[in-house]
C-alpha positions as CSV (number, residue, x, y, z in Angstrom):
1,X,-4.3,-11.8,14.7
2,X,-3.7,-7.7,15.0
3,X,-5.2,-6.0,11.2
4,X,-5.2,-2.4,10.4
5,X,-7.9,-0.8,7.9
6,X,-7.7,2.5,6.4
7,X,-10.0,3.7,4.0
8,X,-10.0,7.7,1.6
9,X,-12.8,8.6,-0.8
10,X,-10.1,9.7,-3.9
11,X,-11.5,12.7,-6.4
12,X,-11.3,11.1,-9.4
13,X,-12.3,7.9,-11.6
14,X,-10.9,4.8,-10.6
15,X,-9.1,3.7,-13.7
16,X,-7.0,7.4,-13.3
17,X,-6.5,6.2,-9.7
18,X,-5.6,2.9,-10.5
19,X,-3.1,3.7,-13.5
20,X,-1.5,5.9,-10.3
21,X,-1.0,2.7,-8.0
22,X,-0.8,0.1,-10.4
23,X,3.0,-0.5,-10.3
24,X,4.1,-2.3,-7.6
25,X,7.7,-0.8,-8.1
26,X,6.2,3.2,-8.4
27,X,5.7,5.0,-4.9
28,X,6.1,8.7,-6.8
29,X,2.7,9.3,-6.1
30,X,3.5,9.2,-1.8
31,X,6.2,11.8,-1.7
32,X,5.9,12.4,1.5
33,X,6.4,9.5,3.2
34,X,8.6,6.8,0.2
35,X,11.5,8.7,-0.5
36,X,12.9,5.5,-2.3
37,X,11.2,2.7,-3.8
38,X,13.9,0.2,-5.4
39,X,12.9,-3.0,-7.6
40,X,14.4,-6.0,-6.9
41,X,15.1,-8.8,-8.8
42,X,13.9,-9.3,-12.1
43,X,10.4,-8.9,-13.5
44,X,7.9,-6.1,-14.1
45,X,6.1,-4.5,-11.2
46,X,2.7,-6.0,-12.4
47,X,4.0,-9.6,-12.0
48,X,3.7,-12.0,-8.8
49,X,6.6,-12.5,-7.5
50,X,8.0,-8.4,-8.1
51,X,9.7,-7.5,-4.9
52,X,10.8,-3.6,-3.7
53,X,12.8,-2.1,-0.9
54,X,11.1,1.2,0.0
55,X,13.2,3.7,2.1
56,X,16.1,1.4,2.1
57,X,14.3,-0.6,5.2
58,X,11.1,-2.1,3.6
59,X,11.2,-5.2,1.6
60,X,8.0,-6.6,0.3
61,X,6.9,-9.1,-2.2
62,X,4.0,-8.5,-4.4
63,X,2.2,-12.0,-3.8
64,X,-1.2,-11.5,-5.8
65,X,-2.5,-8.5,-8.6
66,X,-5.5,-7.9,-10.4
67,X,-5.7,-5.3,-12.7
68,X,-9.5,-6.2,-13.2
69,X,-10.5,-6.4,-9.5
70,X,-8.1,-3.3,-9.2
71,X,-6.2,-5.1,-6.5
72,X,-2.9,-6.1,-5.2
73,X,-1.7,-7.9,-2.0
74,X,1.8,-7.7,-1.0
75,X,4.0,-9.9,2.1
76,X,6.3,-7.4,4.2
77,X,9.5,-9.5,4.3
78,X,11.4,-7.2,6.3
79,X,11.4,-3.7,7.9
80,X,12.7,-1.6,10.5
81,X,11.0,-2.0,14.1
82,X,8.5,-2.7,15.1
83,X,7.8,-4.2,11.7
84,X,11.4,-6.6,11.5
85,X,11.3,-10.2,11.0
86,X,11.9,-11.2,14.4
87,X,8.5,-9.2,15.6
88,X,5.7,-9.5,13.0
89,X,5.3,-12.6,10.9
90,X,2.9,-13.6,8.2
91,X,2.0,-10.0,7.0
92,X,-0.2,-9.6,3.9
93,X,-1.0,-6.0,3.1
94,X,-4.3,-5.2,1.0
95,X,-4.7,-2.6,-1.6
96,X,-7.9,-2.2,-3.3
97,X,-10.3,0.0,-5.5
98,X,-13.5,0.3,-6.1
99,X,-15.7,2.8,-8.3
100,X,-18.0,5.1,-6.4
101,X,-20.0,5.6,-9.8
102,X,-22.8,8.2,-8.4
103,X,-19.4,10.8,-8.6
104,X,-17.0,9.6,-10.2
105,X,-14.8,9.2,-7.4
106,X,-12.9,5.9,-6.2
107,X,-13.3,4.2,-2.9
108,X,-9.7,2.8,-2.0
109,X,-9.2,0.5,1.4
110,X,-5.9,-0.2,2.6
111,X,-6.0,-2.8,5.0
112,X,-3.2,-5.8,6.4
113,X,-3.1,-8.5,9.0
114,X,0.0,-10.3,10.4
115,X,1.0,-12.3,13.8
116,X,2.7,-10.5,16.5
117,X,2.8,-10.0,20.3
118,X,3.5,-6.1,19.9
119,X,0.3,-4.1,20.4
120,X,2.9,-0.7,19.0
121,X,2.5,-2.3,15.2
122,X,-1.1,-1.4,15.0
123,X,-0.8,2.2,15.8
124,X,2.6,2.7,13.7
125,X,0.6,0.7,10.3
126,X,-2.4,2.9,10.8
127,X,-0.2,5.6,10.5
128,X,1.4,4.4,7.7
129,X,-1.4,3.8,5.5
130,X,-3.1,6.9,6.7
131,X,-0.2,9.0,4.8
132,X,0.1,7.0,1.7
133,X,-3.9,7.3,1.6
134,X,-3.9,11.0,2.1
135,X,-0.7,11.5,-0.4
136,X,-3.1,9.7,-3.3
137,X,-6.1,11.6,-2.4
138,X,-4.0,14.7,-2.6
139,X,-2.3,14.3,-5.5
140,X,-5.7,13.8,-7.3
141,X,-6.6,17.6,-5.7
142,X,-8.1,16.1,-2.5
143,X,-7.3,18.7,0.4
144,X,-5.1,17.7,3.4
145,X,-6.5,17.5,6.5
């Protein structure tokens, strides 16, 4: 089973970070990488069951959410190759947060798993989550690097 993990140290406290990331339908904080971010169906983006199509290509569905344990998990129903349908299956994408109290700062791991033959998936998710990571950190004053 192929898995990515990505992982940023994020310059502020983890409930402002949080209140950032918390909506499963609200990508504004990763301009430079969601250009659209679309709710579909009904319900509220804090809800199992929420779904989005980001960049008109990426449709997932918000499968479990804790605002306590400041996490959500997510399926990717559909994308754009090598991330379609007919390649992956099974994907469950992991976003979580974790105080780092000695700073103040927030730990945040972004991390997913799916079944696949295609080695190419692993390289383009790590990507992926590298630039949504770096967008958050950056938008809480984090340098890019």
């Amino acid at each position: 089973m192929p898995k990515v993990y990505n992982s940023i140290i994020v310059p502020a406290r983890v409930e402002a970070v949080w209140s950032r990331v918390c909506d499963f339908h609200d990508f504004s904080w990763a301009p430079s990488l969601v250009t659209s971010c679309e709710k579909i169906g009904p319900g509220d983006g804090y809800s199992i069951g929420a779904r989005r199509l980001l960049n008109g290509v990426f449709l997932d569905t918000l499968i479990a959410y804790s605002s306590i344990g400041r996490r959500m998990m997510y399926s990717m129903d559909e994308g754009p190759s090598p991330v379609s349908s007919s390649e992956i299956q099974d994907y469950v994408g992991n976003l979580h947060l974790l105080p780092v109290t000695a700073d103040s700062m927030t730990f945040v791991e972004w991390s997913a798993t799916w079944e696949s033959k295609n080695a190419d998936m692993v390289g383009y998710m790590n990507e992926v989550y590298r630039s949504l990571l770096m967008d958050l950190a950056t938008g809480f004053g984090a340098r890019r690097s």
